[in-house]
C-alpha positions in Angstrom: 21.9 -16.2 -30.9 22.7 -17.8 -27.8 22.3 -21.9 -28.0 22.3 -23.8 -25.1 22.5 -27.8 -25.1 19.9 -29.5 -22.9 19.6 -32.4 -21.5 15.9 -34.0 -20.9 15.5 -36.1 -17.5 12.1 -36.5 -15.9 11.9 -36.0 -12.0 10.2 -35.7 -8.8 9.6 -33.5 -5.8 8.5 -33.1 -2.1 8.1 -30.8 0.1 8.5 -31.2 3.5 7.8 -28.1 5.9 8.4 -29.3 9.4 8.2 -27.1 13.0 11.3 -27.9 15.1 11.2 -27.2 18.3 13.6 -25.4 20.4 16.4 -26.5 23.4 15.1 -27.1 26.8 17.0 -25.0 29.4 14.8 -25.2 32.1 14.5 -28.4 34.8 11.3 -28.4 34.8 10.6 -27.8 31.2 9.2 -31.0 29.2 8.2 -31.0 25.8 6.8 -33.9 24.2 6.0 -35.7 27.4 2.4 -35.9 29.5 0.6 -32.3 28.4 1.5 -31.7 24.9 -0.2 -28.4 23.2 -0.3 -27.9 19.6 -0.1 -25.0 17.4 -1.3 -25.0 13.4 -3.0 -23.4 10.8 -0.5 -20.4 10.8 -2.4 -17.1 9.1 -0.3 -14.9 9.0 2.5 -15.6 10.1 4.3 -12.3 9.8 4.4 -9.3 11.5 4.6 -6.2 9.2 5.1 -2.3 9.7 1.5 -2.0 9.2 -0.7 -0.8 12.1 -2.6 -3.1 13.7 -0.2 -6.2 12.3 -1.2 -9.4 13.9 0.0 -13.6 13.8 -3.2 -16.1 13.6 -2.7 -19.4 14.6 -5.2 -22.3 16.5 -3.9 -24.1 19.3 -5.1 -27.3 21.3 -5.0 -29.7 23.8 -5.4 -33.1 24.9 -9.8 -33.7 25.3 -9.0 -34.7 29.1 -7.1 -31.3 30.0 -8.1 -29.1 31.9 -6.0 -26.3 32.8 -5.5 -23.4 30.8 -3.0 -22.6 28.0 -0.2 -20.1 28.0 1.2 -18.5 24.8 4.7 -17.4 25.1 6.9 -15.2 23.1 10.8 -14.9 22.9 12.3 -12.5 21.0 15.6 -12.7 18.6 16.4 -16.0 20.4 16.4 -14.5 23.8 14.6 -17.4 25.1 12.3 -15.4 27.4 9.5 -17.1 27.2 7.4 -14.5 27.9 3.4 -15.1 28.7 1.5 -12.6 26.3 -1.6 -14.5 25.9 -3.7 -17.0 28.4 -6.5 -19.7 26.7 -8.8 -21.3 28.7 -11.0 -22.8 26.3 -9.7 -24.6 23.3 -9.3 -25.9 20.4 -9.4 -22.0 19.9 -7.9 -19.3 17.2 -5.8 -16.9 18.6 -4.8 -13.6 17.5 -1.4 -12.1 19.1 -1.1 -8.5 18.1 2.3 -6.9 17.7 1.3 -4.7 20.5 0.2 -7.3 23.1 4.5 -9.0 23.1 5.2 -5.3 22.9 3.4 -4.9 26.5 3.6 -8.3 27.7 7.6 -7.3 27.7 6.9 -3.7 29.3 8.7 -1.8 26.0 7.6 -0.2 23.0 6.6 -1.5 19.7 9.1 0.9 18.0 11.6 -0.9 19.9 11.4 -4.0 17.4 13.3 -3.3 14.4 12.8 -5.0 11.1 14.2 -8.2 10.6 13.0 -9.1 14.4 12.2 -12.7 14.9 9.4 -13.8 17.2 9.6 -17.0 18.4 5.6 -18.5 19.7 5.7 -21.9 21.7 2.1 -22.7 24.0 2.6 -24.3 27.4 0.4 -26.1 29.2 1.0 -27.1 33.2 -0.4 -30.0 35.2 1.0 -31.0 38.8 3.2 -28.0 39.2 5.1 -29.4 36.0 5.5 -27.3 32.5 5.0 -28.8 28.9 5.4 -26.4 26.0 4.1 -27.9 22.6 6.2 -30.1 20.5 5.9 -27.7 17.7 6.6 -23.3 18.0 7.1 -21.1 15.3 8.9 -18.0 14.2 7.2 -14.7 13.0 9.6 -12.0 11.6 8.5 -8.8 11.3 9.0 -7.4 8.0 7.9 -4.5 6.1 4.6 -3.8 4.4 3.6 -5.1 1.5 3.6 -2.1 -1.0 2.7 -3.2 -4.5 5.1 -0.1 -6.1 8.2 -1.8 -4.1 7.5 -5.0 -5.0 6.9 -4.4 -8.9 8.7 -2.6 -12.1 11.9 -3.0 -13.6 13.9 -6.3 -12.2 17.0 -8.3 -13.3 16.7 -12.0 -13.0 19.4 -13.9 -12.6 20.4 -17.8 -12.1 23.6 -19.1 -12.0 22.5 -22.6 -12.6 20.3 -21.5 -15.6 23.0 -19.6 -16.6 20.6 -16.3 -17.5 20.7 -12.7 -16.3 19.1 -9.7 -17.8 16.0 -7.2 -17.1 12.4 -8.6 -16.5 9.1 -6.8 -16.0 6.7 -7.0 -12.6 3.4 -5.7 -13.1 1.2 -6.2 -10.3 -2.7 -6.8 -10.8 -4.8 -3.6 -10.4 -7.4 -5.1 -8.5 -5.5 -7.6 -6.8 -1.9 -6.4 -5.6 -0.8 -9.8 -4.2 -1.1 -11.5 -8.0 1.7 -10.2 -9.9 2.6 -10.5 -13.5 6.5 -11.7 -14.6 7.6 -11.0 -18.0 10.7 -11.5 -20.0 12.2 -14.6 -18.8 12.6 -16.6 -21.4 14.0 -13.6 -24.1 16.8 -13.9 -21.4 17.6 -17.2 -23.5 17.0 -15.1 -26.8 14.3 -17.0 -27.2 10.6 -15.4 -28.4 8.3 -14.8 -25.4 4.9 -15.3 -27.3 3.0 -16.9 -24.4 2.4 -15.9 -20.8 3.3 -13.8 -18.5 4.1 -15.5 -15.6 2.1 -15.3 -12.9 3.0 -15.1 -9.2 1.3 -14.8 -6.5 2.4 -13.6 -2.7 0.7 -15.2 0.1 -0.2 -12.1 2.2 0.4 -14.5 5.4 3.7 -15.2 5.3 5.2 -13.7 1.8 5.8 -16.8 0.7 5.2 -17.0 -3.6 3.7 -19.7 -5.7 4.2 -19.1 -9.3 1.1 -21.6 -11.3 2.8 -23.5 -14.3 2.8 -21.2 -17.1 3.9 -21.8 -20.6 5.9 -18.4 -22.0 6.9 -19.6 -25.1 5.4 -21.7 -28.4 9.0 -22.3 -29.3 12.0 -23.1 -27.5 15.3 -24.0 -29.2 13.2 -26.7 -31.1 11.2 -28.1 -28.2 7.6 -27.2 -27.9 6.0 -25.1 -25.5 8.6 -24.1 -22.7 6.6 -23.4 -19.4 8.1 -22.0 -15.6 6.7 -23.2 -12.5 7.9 -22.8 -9.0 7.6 -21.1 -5.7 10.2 -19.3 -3.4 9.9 -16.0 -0.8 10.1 -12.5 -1.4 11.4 -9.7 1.0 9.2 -6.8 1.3 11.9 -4.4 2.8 14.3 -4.9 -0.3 11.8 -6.3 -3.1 14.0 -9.1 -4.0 12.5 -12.5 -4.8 14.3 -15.7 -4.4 13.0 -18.3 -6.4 12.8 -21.7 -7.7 11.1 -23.0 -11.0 11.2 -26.0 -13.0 11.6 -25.7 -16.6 9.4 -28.0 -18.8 8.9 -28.9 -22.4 6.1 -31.0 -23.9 8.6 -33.3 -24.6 10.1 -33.7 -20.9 12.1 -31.4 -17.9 14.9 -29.4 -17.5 15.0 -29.7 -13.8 14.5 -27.1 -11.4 16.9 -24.1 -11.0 17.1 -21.5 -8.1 16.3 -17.2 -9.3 16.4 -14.0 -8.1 14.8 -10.9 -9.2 16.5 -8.1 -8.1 14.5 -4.7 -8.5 16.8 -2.5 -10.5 
């Protein structure tokens, strides 16, 4: 039997997901200054192959402008900047279709490959002067979510866990975005009488969350091992990258980075 020597330490985590926004080239370009639009609420935030496939966002502006707001698009970093959508009454939700940057830039939407990154910024002009919001974001377009390429036989491996070896995805039969991880803790040799693990993909952005879950009554003489974590997967390949703390009743392993790779 494998024995691993553990050491207990108790911890703490945040999360900070922060917008950046991008380089000015142009002079009369301000960001930040007088006129400054926001964007939030991103959902979804990725393009798929799907027909149809759309980003959601809400944008806004300050109560005593009055102009109208233009969403722009660049693609791959091109820094186009090109107008797809105008808003002249806001705060107001705003649906850009795949198709609608396809036209705005006069080409097809075949010509976007997978892996394409657009780039969303909203602009809003007073006195002949530009001001993009402080905050844009980028969509990728990735493929569609498709339960049987995202579920089956895996290997999971972490290098900082030290584990590798096959694991089970089952997704939910009424609900294909809740998916059901087993196995992980028989990687340690260890008896996997609780659980599965659950995960579950955010259909806006494929990002996962993975609810603590304990796997496992017994755990090399510590009670009640449980895995919780988050991480991303990638619909075109199927592979997850993860991150999950490990926990005991009687304290924490610390967090270690995974991947499932389909198999």
């Amino acid at each position: 039997m494998k024995i691993k020597i553990f050491k207990i330490f108790g911890f703490a985590a945040v999360m900070l997901l922060a917008l950046t926004a991008c380089d000015e080239d142009v002079i009369d370009m301000n960001r930040g200054e007088g006129v400054v639009p926001s964007i939030t609420n991103l959902d979804p935030a990725v393009f798929s192959e799907a027909e149809g496939t759309y980003v959601s966002f809400d944008i806004d502006a300050p109560d005593d402008y009055t102009g109208d707001l233009v969403v722009l698009a660049s693609v791959d970093g091109d820094k186009s900047r090109t107008p797809v959508k105008t808003i002249s009454s806001f705060p107001a939700n705003v649906t850009i279709f795949l198709t609608e940057v396809a036209d705005a830039k006069g080409v097809s939407v075949n010509d976007f490959e997978v892996g394409s990154i657009f780039n969303f910024e909203v602009q809003a002009t007073v006195g002949g002067k530009n001001y993009r919001s402080l905050a844009s974001f980028n969509a990728p377009l990735a493929c569609e979510y498709l339960p049987e390429n995202v579920s089956g036989d895996y290997t999971a491996s972490s290098a900082g866990w030290g584990v590798s070896g096959p694991i089970t995805i089952v997704a939910d039969e009424d609900n294909p975005f809740r998916l059901y991880v087993s196995g992980l803790i028989a990687l340690d040799g260890m008896e996997e009488d609780q659980g599965p693990l659950v995960m579950v993909v955010n259909p806006g952005n494929f990002h996962v969350t993975a609810p603590r879950t304990v796997l496992g009554t017994d755990f090399f003489g510590f009670d009640n091992v449980a895995y919780q974590g988050f991480g991303v997967l990638d619909t075109c390949t199927g592979i997850y990258t993860m991150t999950f703390t490990i926990t005991v009743d009687q304290g924490s392993f610390g967090s270690y980075g995974f991947t499932f790779t389909p198999n």
